[in-house]
Short mmCIF file of the C-alpha atoms (twelve columns), coordinates in Angstrom:
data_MODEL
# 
_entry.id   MODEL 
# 
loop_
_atom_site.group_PDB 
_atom_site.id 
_atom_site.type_symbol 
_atom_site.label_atom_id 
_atom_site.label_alt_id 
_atom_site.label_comp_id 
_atom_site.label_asym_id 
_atom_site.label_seq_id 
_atom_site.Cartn_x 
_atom_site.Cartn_y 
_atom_site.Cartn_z 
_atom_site.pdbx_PDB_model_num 
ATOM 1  C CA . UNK A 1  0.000  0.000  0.000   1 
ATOM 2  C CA . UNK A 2  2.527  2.210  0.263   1 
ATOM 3  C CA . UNK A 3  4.250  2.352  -2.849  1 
ATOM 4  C CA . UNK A 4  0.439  2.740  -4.029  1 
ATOM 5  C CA . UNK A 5  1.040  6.075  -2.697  1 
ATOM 6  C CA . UNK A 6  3.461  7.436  -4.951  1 
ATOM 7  C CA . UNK A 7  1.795  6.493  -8.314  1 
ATOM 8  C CA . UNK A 8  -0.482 9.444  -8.936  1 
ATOM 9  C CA . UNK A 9  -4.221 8.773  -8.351  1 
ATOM 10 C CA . UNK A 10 -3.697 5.498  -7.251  1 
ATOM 11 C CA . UNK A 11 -2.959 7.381  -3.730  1 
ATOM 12 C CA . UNK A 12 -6.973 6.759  -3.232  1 
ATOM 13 C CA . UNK A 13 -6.207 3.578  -2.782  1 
ATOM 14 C CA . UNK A 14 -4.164 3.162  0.424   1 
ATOM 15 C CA . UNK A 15 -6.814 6.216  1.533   1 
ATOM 16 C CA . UNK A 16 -9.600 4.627  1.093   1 
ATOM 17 C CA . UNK A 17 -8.503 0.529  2.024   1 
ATOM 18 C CA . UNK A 18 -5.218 1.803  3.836   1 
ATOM 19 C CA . UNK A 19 -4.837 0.549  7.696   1 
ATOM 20 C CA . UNK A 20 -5.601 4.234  9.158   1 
ATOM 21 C CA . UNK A 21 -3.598 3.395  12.573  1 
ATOM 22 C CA . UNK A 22 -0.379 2.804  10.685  1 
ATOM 23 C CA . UNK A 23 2.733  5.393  11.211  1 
ATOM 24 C CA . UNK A 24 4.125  4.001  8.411   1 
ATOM 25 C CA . UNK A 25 1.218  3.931  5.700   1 
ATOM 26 C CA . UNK A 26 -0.109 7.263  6.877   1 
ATOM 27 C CA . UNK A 27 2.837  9.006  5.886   1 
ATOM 28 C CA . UNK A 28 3.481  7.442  2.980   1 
ATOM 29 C CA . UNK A 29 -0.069 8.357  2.173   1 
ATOM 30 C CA . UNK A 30 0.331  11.786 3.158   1 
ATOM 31 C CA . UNK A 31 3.779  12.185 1.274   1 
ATOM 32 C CA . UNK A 32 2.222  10.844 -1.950  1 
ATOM 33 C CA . UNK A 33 -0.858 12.688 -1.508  1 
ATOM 34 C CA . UNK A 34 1.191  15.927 -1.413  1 
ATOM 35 C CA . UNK A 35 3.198  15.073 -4.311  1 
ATOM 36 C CA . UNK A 36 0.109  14.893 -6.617  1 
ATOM 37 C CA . UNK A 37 -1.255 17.585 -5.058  1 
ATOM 38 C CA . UNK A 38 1.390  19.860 -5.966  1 
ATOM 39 C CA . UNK A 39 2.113  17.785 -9.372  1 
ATOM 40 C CA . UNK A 40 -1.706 18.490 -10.550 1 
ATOM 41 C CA . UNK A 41 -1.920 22.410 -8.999  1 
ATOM 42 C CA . UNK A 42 1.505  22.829 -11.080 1 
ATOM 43 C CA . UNK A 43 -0.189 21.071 -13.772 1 
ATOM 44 C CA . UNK A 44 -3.091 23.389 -14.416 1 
ATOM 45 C CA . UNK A 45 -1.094 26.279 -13.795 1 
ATOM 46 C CA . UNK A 46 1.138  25.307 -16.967 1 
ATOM 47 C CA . UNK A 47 -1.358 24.896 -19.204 1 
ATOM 48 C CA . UNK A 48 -3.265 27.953 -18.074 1 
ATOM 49 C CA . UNK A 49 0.153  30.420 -18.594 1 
ATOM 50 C CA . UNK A 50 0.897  28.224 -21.611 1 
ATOM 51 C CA . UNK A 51 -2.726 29.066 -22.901 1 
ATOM 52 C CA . UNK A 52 -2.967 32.248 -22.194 1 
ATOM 53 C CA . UNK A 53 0.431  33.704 -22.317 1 
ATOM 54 C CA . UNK A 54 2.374  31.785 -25.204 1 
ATOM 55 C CA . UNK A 55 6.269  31.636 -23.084 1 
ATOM 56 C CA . UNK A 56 7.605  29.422 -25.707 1 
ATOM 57 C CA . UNK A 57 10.869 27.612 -24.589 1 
ATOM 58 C CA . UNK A 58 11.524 28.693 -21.466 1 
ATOM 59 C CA . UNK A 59 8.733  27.777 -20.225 1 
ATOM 60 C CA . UNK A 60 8.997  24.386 -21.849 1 
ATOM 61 C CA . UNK A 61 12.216 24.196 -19.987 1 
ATOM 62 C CA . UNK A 62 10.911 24.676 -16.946 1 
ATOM 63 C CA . UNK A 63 8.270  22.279 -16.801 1 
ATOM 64 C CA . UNK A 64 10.286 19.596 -18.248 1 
ATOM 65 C CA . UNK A 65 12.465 20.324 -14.721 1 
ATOM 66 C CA . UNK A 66 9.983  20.532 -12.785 1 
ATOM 67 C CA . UNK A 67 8.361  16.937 -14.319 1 
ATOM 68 C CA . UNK A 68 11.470 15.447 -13.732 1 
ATOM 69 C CA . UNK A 69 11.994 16.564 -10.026 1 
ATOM 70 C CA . UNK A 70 8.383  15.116 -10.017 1 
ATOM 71 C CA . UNK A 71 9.473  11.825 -10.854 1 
ATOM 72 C CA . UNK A 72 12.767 11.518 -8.735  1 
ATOM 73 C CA . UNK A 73 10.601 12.468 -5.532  1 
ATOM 74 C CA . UNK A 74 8.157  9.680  -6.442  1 
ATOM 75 C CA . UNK A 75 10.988 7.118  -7.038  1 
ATOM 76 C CA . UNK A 76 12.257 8.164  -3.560  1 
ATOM 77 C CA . UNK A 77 9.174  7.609  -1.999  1 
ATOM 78 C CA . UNK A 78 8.538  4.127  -4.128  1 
ATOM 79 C CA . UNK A 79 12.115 2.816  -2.663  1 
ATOM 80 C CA . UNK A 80 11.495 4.538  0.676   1 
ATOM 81 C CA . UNK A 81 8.557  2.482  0.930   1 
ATOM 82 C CA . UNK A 82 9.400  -0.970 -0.727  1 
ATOM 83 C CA . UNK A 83 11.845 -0.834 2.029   1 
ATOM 84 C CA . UNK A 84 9.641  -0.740 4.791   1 
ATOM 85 C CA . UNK A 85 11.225 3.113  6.112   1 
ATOM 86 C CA . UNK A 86 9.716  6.132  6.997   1 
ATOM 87 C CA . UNK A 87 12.251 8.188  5.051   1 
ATOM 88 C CA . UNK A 88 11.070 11.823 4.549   1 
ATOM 89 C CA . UNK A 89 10.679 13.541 1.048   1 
ATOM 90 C CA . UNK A 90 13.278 16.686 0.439   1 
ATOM 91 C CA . UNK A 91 10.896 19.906 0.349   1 
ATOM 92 C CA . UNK A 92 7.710  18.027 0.423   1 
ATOM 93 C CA . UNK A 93 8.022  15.622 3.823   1 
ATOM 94 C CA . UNK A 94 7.341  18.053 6.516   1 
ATOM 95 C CA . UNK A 95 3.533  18.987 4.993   1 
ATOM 96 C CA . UNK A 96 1.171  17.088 7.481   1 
ATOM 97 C CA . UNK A 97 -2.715 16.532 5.695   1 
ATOM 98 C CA . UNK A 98 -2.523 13.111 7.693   1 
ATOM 99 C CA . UNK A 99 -2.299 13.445 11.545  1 
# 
């Protein structure tokens, strides 16, 4: 359950079936939960500055960054959690939505 938590909407999953008395699971829950979060807020707001302000390259640039520190922060959490530890994410780990 809680590598289900780093693999976008899937997060629902452990959410909604998850053991809700777990340290562990809750925050890997929380951690992934964030992460799409902030992947789908950063999301929209691409495509509404690409839509209505045309930035071209740069901005290309930057979300092709930002998608790939996206992806390394999942594959963190995904090994964090295949190896049964409670290992913080950099920048993202210390926001609580799970107490």
């Amino acid at each position: 359950m809680g590598v289900l938590s780093y693999l976008g909407i899937l997060v629902l999953i452990p959410i909604i079936a998850g053991d809700k008395s777990s340290a562990y699971l809750k925050q890997h829950m929380n951690q992934g939960l964030v992460l799409f979060l902030v992947e789908t807020v950063f999301d929209v707001i691409e495509k509404i500055l690409d839509d209505v302000i045309y930035v071209g390259g740069i901005l290309s640039h930057v979300v092709d960054i930002a998608g790939f520190a996206f992806l390394i922060l999942a594959i963190m959490g995904i090994v964090s959690a295949a190896k049964g530890t409670r290992k913080l994410l950099p920048t993202i780990g210390n926001i609580q939505i799970f107490k």
